[in-house]
C-alpha positions as CSV (number, residue, x, y, z in Angstrom):
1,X,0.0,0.0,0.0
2,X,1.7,3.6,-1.1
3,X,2.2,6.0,1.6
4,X,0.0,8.7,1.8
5,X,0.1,11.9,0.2
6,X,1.7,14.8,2.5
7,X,0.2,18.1,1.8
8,X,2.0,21.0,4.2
9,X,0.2,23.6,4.8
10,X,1.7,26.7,5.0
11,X,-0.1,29.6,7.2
12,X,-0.3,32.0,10.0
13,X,-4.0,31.6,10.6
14,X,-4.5,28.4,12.9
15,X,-8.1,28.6,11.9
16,X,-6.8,28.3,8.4
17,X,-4.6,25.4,9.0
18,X,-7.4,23.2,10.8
19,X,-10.0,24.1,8.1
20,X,-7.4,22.8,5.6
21,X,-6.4,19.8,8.0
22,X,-10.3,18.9,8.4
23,X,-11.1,19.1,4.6
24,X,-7.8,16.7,3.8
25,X,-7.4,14.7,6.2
26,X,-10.7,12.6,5.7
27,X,-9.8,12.3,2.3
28,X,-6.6,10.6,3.2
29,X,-4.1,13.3,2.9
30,X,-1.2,13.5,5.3
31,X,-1.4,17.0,6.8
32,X,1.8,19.0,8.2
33,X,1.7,22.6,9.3
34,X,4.0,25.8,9.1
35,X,2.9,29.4,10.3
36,X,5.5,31.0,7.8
37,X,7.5,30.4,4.5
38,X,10.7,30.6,6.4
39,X,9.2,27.3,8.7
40,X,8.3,25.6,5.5
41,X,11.6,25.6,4.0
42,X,12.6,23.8,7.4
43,X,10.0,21.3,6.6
44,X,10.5,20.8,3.1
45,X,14.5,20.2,4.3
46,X,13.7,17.4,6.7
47,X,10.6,15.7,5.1
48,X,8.9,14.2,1.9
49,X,6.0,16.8,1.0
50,X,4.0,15.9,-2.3
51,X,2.0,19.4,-2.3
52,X,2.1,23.1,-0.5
53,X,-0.9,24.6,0.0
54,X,0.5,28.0,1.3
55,X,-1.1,31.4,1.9
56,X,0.2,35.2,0.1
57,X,0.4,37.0,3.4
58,X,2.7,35.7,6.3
59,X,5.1,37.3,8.4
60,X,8.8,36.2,8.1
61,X,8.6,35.1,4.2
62,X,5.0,35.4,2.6
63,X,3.8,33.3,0.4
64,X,4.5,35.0,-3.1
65,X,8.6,34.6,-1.8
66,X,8.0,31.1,-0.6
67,X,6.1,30.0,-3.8
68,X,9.3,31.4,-5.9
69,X,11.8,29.6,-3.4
70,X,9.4,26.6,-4.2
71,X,9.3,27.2,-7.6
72,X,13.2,27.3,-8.1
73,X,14.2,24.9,-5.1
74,X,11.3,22.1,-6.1
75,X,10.0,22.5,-9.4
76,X,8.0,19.7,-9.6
77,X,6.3,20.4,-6.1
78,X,2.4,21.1,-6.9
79,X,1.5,24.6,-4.8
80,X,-1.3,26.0,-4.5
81,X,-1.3,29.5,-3.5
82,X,-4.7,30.8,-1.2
83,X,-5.3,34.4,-0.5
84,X,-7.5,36.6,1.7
85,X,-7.2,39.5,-0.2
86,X,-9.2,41.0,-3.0
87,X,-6.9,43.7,-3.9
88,X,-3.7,41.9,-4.6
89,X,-0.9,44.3,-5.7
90,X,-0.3,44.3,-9.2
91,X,3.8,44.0,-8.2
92,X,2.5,40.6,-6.7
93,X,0.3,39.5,-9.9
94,X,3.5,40.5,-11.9
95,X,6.0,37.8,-9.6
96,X,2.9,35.1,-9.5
97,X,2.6,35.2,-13.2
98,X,5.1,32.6,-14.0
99,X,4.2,30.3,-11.2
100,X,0.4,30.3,-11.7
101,X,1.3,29.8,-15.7
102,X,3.4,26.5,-14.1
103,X,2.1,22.7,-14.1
104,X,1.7,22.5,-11.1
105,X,0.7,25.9,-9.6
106,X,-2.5,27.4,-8.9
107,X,-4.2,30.6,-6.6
108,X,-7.3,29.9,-4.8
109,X,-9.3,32.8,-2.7
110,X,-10.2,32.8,0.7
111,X,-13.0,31.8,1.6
112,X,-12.9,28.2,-0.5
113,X,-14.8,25.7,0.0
114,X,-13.7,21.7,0.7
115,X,-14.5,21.3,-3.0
116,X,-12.5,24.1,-4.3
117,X,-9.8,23.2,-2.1
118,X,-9.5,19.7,-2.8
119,X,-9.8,20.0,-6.8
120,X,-7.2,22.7,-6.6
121,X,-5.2,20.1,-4.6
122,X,-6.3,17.2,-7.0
123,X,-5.3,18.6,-10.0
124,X,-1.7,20.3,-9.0
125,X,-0.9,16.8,-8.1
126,X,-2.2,15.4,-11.1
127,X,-0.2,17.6,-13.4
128,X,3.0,16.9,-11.6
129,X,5.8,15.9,-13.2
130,X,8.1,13.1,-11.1
């Protein structure tokens, strides 16, 4: 039987992170947590992650800067990018652009439902490349 999938999930909301934890869990995800980009790349360091769900706005490294570290560190590693914010600044769109236009990347808007979550998380995985 393979191993799970690990999905980390990557913000400083709790309430967040136990939303995302309930919706993937039952689905039989393996869910870690980090409360900023910088914790992530810890993460990512010492484990096997096969997805980051991670959110734009974090203190210590936000999420646009972790989802380029991703994006030149791990490639391959389907993200999925959630935000809060209606207004993102255009600056922002501008250094998203190339990851969103990836395989494996994709920007989802707070609040999501389970279903918009987990087809988000679906199909990042799905167009992975090993």
């Amino acid at each position: 039987m393979p191993d799970p999938v690990t999905v980390l999930v990557v913000d400083d909301e709790p309430s967040i992170c136990d939303i995302v934890q309930k919706i993937l869990e039952p689905k039989g995800y393996r869910v870690r947590v980090a409360r900023h980009g910088l914790e992530a790349l810890k993460v990512l360091a010492a484990e096997t992650i096969n997805c980051v769900v991670a959110d734009l706005v974090m203190p210590n490294m936000d999420g646009i800067t972790l989802a380029m570290k991703l994006h030149e560190s791990y490639p391959n590693l389907p993200t999925v990018l959630i935000s809060g914010q209606v207004d993102v600044k255009a600056a922002s769109i501008q250094a998203l652009a190339p990851l969103l236009n990836s395989e494996t990347s994709c920007l989802l808007k707070k609040p999501f439902d389970s279903a918009d979550l987990l087809d988000a998380v679906q199909r990042a995985l799905s167009r992975a490349r090993p």
